[in-house]
C-alpha positions as a LaTeX table, in Angstrom:
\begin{tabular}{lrrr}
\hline
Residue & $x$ (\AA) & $y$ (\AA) & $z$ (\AA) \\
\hline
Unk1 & $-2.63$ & 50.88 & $-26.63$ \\
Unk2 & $-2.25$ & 47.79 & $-28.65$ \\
Unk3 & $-6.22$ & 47.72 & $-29.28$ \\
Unk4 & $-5.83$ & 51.38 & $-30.48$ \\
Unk5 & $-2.82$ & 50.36 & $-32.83$ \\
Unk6 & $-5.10$ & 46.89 & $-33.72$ \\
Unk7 & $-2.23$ & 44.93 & $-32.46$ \\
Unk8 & $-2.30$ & 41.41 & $-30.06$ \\
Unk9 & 0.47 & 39.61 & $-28.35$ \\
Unk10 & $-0.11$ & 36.12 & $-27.58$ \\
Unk11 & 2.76 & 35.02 & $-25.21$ \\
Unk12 & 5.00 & 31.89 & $-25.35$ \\
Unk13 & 3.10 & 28.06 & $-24.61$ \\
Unk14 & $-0.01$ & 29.94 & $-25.27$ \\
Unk15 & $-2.34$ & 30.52 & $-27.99$ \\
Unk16 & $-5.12$ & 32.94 & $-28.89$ \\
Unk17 & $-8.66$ & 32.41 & $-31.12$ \\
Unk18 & $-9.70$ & 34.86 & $-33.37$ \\
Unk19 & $-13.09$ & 35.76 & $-33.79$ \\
Unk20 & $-14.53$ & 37.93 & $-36.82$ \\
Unk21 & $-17.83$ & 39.49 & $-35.88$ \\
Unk22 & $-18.39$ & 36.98 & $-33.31$ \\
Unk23 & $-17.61$ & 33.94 & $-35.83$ \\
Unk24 & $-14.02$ & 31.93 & $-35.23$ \\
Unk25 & $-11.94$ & 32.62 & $-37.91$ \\
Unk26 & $-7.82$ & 31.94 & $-36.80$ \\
Unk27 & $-5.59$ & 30.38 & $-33.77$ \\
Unk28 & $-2.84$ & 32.84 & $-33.05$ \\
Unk29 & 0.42 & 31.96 & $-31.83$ \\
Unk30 & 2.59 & 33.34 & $-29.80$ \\
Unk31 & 4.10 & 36.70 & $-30.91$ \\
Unk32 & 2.85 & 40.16 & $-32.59$ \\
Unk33 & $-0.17$ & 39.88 & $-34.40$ \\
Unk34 & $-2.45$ & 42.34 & $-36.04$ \\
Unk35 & $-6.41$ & 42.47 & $-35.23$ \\
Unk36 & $-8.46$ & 45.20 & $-36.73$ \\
Unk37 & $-11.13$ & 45.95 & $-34.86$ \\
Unk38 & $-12.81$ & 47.86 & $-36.88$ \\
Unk39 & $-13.15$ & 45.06 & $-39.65$ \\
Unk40 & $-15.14$ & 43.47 & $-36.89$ \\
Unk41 & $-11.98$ & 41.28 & $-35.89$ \\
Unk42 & $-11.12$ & 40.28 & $-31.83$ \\
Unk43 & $-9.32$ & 38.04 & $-29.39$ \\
Unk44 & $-12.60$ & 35.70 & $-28.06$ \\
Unk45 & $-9.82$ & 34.10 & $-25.42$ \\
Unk46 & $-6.45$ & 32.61 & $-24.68$ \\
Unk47 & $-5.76$ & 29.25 & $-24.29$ \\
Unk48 & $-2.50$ & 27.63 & $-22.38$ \\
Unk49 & $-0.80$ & 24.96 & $-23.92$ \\
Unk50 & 1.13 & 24.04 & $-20.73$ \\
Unk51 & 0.69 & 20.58 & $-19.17$ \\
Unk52 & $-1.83$ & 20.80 & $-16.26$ \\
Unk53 & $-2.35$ & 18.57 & $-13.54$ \\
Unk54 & $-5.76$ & 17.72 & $-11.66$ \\
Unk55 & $-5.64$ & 15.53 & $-8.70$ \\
Unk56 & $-8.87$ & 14.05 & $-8.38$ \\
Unk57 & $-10.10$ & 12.13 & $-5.06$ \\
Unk58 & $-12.96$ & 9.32 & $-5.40$ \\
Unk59 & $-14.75$ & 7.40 & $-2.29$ \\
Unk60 & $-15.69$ & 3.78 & $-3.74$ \\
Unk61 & $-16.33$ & 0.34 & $-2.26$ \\
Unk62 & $-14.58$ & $-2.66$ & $-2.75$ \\
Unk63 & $-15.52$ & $-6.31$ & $-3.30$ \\
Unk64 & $-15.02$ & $-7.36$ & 0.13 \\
Unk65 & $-17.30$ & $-4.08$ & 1.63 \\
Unk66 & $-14.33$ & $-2.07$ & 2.32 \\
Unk67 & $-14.79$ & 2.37 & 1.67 \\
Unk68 & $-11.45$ & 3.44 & 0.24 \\
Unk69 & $-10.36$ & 6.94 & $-1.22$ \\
Unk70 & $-8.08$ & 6.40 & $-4.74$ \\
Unk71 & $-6.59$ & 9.60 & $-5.45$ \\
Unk72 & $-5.90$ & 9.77 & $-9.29$ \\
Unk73 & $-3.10$ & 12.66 & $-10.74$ \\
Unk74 & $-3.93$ & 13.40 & $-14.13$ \\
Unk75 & $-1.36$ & 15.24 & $-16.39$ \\
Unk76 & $-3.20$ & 16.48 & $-19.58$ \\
Unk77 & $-2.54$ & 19.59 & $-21.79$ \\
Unk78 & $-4.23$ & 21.44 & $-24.94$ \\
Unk79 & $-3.17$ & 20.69 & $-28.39$ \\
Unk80 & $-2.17$ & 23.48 & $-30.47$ \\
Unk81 & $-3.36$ & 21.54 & $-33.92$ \\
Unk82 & $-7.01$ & 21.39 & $-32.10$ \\
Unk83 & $-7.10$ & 24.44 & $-30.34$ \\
Unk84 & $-10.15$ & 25.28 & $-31.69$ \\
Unk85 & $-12.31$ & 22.66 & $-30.24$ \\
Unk86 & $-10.57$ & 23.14 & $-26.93$ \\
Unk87 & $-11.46$ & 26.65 & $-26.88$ \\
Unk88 & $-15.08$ & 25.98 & $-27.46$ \\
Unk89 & $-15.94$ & 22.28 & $-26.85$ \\
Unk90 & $-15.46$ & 22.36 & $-23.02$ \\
Unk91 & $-16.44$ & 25.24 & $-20.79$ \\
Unk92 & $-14.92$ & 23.21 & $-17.60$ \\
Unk93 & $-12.11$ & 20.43 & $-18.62$ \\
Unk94 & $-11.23$ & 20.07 & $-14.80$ \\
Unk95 & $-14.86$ & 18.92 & $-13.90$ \\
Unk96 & $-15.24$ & 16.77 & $-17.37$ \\
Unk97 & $-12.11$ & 14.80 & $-16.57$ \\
Unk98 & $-13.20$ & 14.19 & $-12.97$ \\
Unk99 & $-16.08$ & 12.91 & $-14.34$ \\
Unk100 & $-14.60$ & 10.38 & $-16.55$ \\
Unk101 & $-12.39$ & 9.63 & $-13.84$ \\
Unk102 & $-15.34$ & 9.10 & $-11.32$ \\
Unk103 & $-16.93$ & 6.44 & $-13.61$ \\
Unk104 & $-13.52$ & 4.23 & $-14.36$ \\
Unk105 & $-12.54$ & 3.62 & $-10.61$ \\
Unk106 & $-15.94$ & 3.11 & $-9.66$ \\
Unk107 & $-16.63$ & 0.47 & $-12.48$ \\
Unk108 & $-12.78$ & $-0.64$ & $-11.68$ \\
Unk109 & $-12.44$ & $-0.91$ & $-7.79$ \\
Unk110 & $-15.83$ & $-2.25$ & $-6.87$ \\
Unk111 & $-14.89$ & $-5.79$ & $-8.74$ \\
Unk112 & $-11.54$ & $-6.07$ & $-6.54$ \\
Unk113 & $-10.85$ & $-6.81$ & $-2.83$ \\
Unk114 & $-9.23$ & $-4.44$ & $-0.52$ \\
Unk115 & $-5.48$ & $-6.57$ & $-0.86$ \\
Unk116 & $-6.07$ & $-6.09$ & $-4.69$ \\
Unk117 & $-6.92$ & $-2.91$ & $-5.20$ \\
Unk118 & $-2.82$ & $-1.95$ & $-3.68$ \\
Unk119 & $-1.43$ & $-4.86$ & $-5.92$ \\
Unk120 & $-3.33$ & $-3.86$ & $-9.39$ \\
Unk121 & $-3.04$ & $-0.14$ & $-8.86$ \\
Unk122 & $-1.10$ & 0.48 & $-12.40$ \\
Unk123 & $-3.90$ & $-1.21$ & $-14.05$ \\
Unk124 & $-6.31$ & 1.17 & $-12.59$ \\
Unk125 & $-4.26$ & 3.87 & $-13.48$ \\
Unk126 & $-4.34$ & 2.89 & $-17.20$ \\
Unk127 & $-7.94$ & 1.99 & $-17.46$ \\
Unk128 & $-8.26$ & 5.46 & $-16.12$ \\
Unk129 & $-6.40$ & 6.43 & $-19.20$ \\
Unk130 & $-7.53$ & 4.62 & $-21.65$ \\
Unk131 & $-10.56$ & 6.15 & $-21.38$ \\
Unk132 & $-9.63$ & 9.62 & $-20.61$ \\
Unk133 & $-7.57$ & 9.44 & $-24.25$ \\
Unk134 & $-10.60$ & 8.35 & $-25.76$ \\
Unk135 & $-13.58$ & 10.81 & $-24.32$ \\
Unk136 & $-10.75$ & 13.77 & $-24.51$ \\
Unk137 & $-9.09$ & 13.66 & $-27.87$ \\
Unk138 & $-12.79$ & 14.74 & $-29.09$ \\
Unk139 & $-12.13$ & 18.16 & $-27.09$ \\
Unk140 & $-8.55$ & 18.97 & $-28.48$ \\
Unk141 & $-6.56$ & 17.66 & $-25.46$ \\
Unk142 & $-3.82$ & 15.06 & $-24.76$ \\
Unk143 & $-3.77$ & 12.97 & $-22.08$ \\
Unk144 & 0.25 & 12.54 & $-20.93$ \\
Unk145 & 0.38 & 10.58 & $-17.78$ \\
Unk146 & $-2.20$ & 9.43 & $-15.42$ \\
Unk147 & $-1.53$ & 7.82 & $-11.74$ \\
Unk148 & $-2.96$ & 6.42 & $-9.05$ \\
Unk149 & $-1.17$ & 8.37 & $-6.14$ \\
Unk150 & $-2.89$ & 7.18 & $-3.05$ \\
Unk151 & $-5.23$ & 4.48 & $-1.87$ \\
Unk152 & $-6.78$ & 5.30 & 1.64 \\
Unk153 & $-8.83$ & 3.07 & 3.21 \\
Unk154 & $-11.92$ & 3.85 & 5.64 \\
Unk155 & $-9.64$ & 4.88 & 9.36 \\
Unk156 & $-10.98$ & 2.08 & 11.08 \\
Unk157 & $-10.05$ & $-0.50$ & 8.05 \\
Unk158 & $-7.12$ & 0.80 & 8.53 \\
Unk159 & $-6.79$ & 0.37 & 12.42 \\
Unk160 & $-7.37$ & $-3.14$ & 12.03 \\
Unk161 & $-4.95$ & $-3.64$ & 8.98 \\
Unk162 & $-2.20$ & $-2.41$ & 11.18 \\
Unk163 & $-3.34$ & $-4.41$ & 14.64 \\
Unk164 & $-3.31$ & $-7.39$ & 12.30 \\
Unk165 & 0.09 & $-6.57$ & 11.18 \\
Unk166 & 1.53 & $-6.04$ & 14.34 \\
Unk167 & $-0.05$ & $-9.26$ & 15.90 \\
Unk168 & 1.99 & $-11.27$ & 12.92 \\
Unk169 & 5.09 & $-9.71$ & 14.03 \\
Unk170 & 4.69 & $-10.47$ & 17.49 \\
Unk171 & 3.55 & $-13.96$ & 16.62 \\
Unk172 & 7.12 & $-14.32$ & 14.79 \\
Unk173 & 8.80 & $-12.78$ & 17.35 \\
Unk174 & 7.14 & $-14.78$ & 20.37 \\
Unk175 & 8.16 & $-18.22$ & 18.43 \\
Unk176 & 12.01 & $-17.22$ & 17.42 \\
Unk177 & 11.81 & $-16.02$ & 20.95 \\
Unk178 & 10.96 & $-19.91$ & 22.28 \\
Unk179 & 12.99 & $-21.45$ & 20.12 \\
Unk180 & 16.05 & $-19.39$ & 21.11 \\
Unk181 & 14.93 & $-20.15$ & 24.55 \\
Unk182 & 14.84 & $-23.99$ & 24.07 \\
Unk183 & 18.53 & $-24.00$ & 22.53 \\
Unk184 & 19.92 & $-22.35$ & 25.52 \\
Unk185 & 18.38 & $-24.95$ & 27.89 \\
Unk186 & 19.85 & $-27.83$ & 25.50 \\
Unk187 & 23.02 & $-26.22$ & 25.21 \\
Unk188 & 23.49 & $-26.06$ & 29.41 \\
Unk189 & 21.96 & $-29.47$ & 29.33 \\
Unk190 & 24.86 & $-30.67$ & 27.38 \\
Unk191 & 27.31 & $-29.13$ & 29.61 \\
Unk192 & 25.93 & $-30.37$ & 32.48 \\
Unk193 & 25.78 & $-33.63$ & 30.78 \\
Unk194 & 29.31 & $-33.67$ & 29.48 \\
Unk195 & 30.42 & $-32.41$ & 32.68 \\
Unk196 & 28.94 & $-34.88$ & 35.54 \\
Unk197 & 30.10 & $-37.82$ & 33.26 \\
Unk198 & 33.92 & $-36.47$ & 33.02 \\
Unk199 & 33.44 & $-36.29$ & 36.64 \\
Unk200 & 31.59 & $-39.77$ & 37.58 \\
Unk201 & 32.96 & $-42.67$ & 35.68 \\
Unk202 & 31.06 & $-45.30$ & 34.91 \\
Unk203 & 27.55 & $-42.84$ & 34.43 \\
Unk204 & 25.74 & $-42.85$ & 30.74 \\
Unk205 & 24.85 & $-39.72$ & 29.09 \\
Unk206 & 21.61 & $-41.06$ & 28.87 \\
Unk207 & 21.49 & $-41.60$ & 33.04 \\
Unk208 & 23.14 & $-38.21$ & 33.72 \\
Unk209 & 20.47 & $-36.25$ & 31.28 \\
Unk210 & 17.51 & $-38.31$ & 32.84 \\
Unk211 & 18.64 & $-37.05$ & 36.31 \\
Unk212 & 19.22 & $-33.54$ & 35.14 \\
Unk213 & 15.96 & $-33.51$ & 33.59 \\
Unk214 & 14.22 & $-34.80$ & 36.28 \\
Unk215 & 15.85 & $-32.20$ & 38.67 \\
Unk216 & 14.42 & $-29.46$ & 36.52 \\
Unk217 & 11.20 & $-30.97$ & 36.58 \\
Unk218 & 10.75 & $-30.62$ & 40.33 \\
Unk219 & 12.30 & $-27.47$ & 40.70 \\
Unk220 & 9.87 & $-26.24$ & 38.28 \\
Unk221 & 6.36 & $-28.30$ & 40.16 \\
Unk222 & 8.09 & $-26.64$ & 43.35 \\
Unk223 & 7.89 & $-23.18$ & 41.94 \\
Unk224 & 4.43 & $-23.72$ & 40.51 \\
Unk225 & 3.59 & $-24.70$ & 43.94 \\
Unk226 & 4.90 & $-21.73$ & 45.65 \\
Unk227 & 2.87 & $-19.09$ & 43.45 \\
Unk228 & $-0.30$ & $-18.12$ & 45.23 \\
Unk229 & $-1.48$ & $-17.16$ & 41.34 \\
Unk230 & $-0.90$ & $-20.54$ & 40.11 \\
Unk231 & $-3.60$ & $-23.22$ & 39.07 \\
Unk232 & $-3.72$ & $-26.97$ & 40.20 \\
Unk233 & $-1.79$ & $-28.95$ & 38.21 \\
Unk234 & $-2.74$ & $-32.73$ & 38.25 \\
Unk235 & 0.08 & $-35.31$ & 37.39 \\
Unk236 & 0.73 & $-39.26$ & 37.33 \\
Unk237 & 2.93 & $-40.39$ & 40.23 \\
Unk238 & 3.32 & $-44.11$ & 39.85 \\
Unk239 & 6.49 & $-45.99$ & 40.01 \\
Unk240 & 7.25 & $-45.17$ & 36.32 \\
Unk241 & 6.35 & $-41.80$ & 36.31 \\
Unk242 & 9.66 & $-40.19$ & 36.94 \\
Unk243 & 10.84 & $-42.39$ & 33.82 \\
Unk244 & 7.88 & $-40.92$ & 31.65 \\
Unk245 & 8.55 & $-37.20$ & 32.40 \\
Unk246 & 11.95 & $-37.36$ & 31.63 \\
Unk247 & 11.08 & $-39.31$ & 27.97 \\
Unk248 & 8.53 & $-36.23$ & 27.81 \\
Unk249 & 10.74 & $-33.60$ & 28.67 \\
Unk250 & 13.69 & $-34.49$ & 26.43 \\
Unk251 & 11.37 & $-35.09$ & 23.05 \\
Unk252 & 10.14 & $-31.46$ & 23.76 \\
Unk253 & 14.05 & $-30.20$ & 24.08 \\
Unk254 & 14.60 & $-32.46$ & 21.09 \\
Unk255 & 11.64 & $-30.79$ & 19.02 \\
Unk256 & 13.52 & $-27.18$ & 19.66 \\
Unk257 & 16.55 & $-28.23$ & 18.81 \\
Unk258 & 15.19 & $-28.80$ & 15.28 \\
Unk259 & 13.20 & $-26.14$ & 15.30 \\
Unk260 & 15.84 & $-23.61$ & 15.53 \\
Unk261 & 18.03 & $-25.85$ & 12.95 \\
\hline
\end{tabular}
């Protein structure tokens, strides 16, 4: 019916070019408008002026020989001043931009190692749109936003990215672990210490945490000795060697003391 009556609607946040006997001649916008067809005069198209998005996935390599995936989101939209060379510049603006895209993170990412490629990731995104501003302005469209969503590594990468992880943790954890462990002991030493002397006058520290120490030290041989898992240990047992393992034994307590300090 409007064709009949040689009347077009173009609807909001859209716009519509007008062709006279094949030739552009007018961008439409939104509302009534009248088109005589019979003065050779038609609609060629419509074009939205909404803002678009186009997620676009690229496989690349970094410096370091590492595949990742960088997923770019691209927010662009037509420009009603340039509608025109929208309309007819571009037959596909989704596969043009993914082709700009392509080349900028595959010039970008190659030059940067894996650990890199995470930290500089805004810089990516605006090399990305630098360039995407420049190569699409020429076609009539504006270029809002443009980010760098996702990095993905190749699954294995990734694997050993997290086993390494993990292993740090448990590293940490292993040493606060031994230190905490090595406080205790110097803490009961103390209060065996303090307690044997209250109860013997005349008795040094000193004397009272060499025999403790001592005590401790064949409790422990005796225990290694009783494992049928255990390997040979080979000591010094000379008149001074009691003497020496109990020097040996408190610098080690001594060291995790001030490693938990």
């Amino acid at each position: 019916m409007g064709n009949l009556f040689c009347c077009v609607q173009v609807d909001q946040s859209t716009v519509a070019v007008k062709e006279r006997f094949g030739r552009f001649e007018d961008v439409l916008e939104p509302g009534c408008h009248c088109v005589p067809w019979f003065l050779g005069n038609q609609v060629a198209g419509h074009l939205s002026l909404r803002l678009q998005q186009l997620d676009v996935r690229c496989e690349t390599k970094t410096k370091d020989d590492v595949f990742v995936n960088v997923v770019a989101s691209i927010q662009y939209r037509a420009l009603a001043k340039s509608a025109s060379d929208a309309f007819y510049k571009l037959s596909n603006t989704r596969s043009q931009i993914q082709a700009y895209v392509f080349d900028v993170i595959r010039a970008s990412v190659p030059k940067l190692k894996l650990d890199d490629v995470f930290e500089q990731k805004n810089e990516i995104a605006r090399a990305v749109e630098q360039e995407l501003e420049k190569a699409m302005s020429a076609y009539g469209y504006e270029i809002v936003q443009t980010l760098i969503v996702d990095i993905e590594p190749d699954g294995n990468v990734k694997r050993a990215m997290n086993e390494i992880n993990a292993a740090a943790r448990l590293r940490a954890a292993a040493r606060l672990g031994i230190a905490r462990q090595r406080q205790a002991i110097v803490d009961g030493l103390r209060d065996s210490v303090l307690g044997f002397s209250v109860n013997v006058p005349g008795t040094t520290a000193k004397d009272v945490m060499d025999m403790v120490l001592v005590t401790q030290y064949f409790d422990t041989m005796k225990e290694i000795g009783a494992s049928s898992k255990s390997s040979a240990v080979f000591i010094p047992h000379g008149p001074g060697a009691v003497r020496d393992v109990a020097t040996q034994i408190r610098d080690g307590l001594l060291q995790g003391q001030q490693l938990m300090q």
